[in-house]
Each structure stands twice: as C-alpha cells, then as structure tokens.
C-alpha positions as CSV (number, residue, x, y, z in Angstrom):
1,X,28.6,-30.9,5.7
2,X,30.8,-30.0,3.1
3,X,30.4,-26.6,0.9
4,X,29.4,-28.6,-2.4
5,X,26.4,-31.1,-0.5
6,X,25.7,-28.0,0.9
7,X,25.1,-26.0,-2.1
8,X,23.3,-29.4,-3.5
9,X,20.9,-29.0,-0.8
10,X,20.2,-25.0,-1.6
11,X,19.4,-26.1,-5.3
12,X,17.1,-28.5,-4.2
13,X,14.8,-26.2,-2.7
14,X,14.0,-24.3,-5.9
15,X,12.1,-21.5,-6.4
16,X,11.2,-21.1,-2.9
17,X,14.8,-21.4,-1.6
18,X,16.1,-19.0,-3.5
19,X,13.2,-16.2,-2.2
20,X,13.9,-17.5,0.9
21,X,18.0,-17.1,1.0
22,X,17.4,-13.3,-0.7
23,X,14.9,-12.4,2.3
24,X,18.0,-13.8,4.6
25,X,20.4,-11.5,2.3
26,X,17.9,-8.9,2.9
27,X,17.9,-9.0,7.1
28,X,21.9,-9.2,7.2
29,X,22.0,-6.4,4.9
30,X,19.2,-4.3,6.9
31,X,21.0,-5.1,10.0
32,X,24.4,-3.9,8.8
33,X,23.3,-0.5,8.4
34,X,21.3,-0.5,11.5
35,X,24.7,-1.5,13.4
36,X,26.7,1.6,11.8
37,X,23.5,4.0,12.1
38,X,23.0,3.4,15.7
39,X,26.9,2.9,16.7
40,X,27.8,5.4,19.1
41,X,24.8,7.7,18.5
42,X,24.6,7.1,23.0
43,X,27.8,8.2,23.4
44,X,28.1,11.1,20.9
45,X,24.8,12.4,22.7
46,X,26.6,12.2,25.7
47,X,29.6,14.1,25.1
48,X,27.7,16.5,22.8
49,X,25.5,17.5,25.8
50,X,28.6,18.5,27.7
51,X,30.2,20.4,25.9
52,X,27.1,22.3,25.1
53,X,26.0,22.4,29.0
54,X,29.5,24.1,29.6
55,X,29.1,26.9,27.0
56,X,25.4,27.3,28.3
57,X,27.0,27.8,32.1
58,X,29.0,30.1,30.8
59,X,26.7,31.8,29.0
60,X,28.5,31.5,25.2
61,X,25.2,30.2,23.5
62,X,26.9,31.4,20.0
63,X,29.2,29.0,21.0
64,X,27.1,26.5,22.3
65,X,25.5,26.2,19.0
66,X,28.4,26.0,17.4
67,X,29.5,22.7,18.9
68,X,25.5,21.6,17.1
69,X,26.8,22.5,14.0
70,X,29.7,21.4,13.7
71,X,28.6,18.0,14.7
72,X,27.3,14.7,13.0
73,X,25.5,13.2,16.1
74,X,21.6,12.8,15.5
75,X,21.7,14.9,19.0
76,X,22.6,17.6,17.6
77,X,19.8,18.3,15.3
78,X,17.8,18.2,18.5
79,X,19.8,20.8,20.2
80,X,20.0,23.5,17.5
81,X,16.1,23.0,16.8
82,X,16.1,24.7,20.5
83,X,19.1,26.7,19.4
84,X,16.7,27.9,16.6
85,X,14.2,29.1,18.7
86,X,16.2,31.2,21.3
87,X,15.4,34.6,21.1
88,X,12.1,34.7,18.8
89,X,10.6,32.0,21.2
90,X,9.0,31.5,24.2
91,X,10.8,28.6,26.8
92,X,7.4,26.3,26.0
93,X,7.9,26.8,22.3
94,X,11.7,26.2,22.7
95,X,10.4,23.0,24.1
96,X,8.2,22.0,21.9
97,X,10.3,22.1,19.2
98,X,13.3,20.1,20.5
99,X,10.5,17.4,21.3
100,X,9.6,17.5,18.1
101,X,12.8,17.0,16.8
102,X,13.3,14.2,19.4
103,X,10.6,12.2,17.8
104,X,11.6,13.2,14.0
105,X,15.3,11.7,15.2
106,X,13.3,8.4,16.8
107,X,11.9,8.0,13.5
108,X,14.7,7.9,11.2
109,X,16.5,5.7,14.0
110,X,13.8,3.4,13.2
111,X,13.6,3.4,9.4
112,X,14.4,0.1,7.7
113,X,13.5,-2.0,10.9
114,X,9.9,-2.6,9.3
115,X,11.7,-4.9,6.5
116,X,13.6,-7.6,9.7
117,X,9.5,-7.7,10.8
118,X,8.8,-8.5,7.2
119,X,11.2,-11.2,6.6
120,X,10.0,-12.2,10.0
121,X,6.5,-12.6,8.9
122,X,7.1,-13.9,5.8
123,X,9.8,-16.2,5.2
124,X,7.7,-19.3,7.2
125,X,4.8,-19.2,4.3
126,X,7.4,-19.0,1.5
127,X,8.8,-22.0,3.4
128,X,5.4,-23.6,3.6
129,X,4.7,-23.0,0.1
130,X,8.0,-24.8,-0.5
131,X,7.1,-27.6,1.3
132,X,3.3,-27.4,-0.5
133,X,5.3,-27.6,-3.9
134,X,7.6,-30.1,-3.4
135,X,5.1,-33.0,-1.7
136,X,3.0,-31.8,-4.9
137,X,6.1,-33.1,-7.3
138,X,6.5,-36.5,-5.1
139,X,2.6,-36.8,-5.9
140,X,3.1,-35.5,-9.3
141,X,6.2,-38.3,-10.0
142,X,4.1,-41.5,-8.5
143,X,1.4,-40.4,-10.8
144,X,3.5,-40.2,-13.8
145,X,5.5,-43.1,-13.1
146,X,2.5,-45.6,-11.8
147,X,4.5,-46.5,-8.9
148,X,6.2,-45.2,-5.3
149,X,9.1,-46.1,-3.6
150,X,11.7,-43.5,-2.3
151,X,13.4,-43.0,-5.5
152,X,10.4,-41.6,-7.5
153,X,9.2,-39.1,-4.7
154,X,13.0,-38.3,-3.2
155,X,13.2,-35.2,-5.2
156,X,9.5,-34.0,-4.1
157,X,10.4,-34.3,-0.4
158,X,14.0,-33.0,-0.8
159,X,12.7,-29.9,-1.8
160,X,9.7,-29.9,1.0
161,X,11.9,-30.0,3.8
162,X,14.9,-28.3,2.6
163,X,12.8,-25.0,2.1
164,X,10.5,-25.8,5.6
165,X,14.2,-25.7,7.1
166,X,15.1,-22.8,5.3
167,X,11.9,-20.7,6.0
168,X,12.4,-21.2,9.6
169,X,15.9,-20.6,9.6
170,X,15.7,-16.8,7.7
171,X,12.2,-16.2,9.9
172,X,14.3,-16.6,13.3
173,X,17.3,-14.9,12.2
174,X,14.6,-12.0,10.6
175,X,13.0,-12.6,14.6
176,X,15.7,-12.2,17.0
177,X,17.6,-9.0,14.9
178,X,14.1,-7.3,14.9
179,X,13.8,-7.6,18.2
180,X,17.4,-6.7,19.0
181,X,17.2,-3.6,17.2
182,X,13.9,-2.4,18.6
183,X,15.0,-2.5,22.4
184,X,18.6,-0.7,21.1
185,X,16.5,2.0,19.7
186,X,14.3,2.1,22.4
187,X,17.2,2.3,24.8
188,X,18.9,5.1,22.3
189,X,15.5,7.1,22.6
190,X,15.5,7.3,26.4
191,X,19.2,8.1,25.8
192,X,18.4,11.0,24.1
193,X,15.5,12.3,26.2
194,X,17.4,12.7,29.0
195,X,20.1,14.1,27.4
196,X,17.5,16.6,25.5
197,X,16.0,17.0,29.0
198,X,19.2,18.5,30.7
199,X,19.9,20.7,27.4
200,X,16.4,22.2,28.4
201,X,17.3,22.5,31.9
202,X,20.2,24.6,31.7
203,X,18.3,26.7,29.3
204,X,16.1,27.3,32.5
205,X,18.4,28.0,34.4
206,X,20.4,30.3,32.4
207,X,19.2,34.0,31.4
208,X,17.7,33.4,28.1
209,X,18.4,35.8,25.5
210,X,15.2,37.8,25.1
211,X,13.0,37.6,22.6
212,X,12.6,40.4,19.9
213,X,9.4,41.6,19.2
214,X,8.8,42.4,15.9
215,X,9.1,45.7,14.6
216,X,6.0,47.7,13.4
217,X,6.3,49.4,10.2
218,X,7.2,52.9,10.1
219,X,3.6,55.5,9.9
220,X,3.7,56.9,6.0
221,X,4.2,60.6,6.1
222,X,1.3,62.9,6.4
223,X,-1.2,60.2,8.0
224,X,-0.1,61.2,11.9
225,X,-0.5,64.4,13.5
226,X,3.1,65.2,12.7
227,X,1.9,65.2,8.5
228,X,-1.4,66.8,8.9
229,X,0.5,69.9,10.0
C-alpha cells in the first residue's frame, strides 16, 4: 500500500484513529526509555559486585564504597545503603536496609510500565467506539439520503473497520511490549538479589567494623561525688 492510500486510510478513521495512533505513539515512546533504563543495569551489577567483593576480601571497605559512589549502576545504591549502615548497625539491620533498597530499585525499574498495560486495556474500546461511530454515520447517511447502496454508507464503514483494525493493532503492540518488559524486569530483579545476596555474604564473612556506641554526655560538675566535695 502506498504512503498516500495509506495516510487516506488513517483520516478515515477520525476521531477515534487519531486517539488510537497517539496511544501507539505513547507505547513506542514508553518502551524507548524502558530499553535505555534497563540496558545493561545486569551487567553493571555484575561487575560492580566484583570489584566491591575484592576490596571487601581485602578488607578496604573505604574503598569498597568508593567503587558505590563513584558508580551510576541502580546496584549501587543498594550496596552503599549497606555501606551506610556499617559500623552504627547490626548485620540484620545491615540487611534489612539493602533489602529495602532492593525493592525501592525494583520499583523505579518498573515505573512507566503501568501506561504499555493501559494502552493494552484500552486501545480495543476506543477501537470499538470507532467502529460504534462509524456504522452510526452509514445509518445516519441512508436516513438522510432515503436510500442504501455502497456509496451512501462507504464512508460509515470505512471508518468502522479502519479504527477496529487500528485498535487491535496499538492493543497488541501495547500487549506483547508489556509483557516483554515485565519478565526483563523480573529477570533484572533476581539479577540483583543475587548479586545483593553475595555483597551480604562477604560482609559475613569479613570482620565487620564495630559498631560505636553512642557516647553519654559528660556528668555536669558538682552533681557526682567528685563536685559534692
């Protein structure tokens, strides 16, 4: 089909097609920046974890949380939420806070997703209410014109199928990304809980630095027995 009958086509549709072809607009563009937010965020964990294994076997946790710092992986905001925690914590503490850090960084791994399950859900009615309005104008012209024929309700039926076709067509594509992106993150996740995992089993293994209590304030002079002298 050539670019200009196609383009006659999309016109056709009206209203609907046009709400349809920005929900389309919409998934593509949510699935862009899913693509470059998730791209390499397995790999960086990876690598990040070993190089922070190594300066935990050696016992360089200054430097260990240096490597965190000084990188833009999402695995390493889980690391230096343990990194945080060293010294003023307990191991369980530690812990818990890298888990929750875990899920935060599930979270915004998963933001923008809900719009693909949107589309998804949505495009087929605006499709079907598409097709309502169009078999409503082939009605609309035999009334008006007193008679039928495939010339006088062409336009009404255009419009109903071209926007059925175009509701399915945004709904699948809306479908199959959600769904794509869903078991990536899900495969990410488990990524990153073993990784987190292994960062909290060299801590184990290694001599933690100890915690400091917290210091009590000094006595004010002349309430011991030193001041009542």
């Amino acid at each position: 089909m050539a670019p200009q009958e196609l383009l006659t086509l999309v016109r056709s549709g009206g209203f609907a097609m046009a709400v349809i072809i920005l929900c389309g607009l919409l998934a593509l563009a949510v699935a862009v920046e899913r693509l470059v937010a998730l791209w390499s965020v397995v790999s960086s964990a990876r690598d990040l974890g070993d190089s922070v294994a190594r300066h935990l076997f050696r016992g360089e946790f200054a430097e260990g949380r240096a490597v965190c710092e000084r990188s833009r992986a999402p695995a390493a905001d889980i690391f230096l939420a343990g990194f945080a925690r060293l010294g003023r914590a307990s191991l369980e503490q530690v812990e818990a806070a890298v888990e929750r850090e875990r899920q935060a960084v599930g979270l915004r791994l998963r933001s923008h997703l809900w719009a693909l399950g949107t589309v998804g859900a949505v495009a087929p009615f605006v499709g079907l209410f598409g097709t309502i309005v169009g078999i409503m104008r082939a009605f609309h012209q035999i009334y008006s014109t007193g008679q039928g024929g495939f010339a006088v309700v062409a336009e009404g039926i255009s419009e109903a199928l071209v926007t059925t076709a175009g509701g399915i067509v945004a709904a699948v594509l809306a479908v199959v990304l959600y769904n794509y992106f869903q078991s990536r993150v899900q495969r990410t996740l488990v990524e990153l809980r073993l990784v987190s995992d292994e960062f909290l089993e060299v801590l184990k293994e290694q001599k933690l630095p100890a915690a400091q209590p917290v210091p009590l304030a000094p006595a004010a002079s002349g309430n011991g027995p030193e001041g009542a002298r």
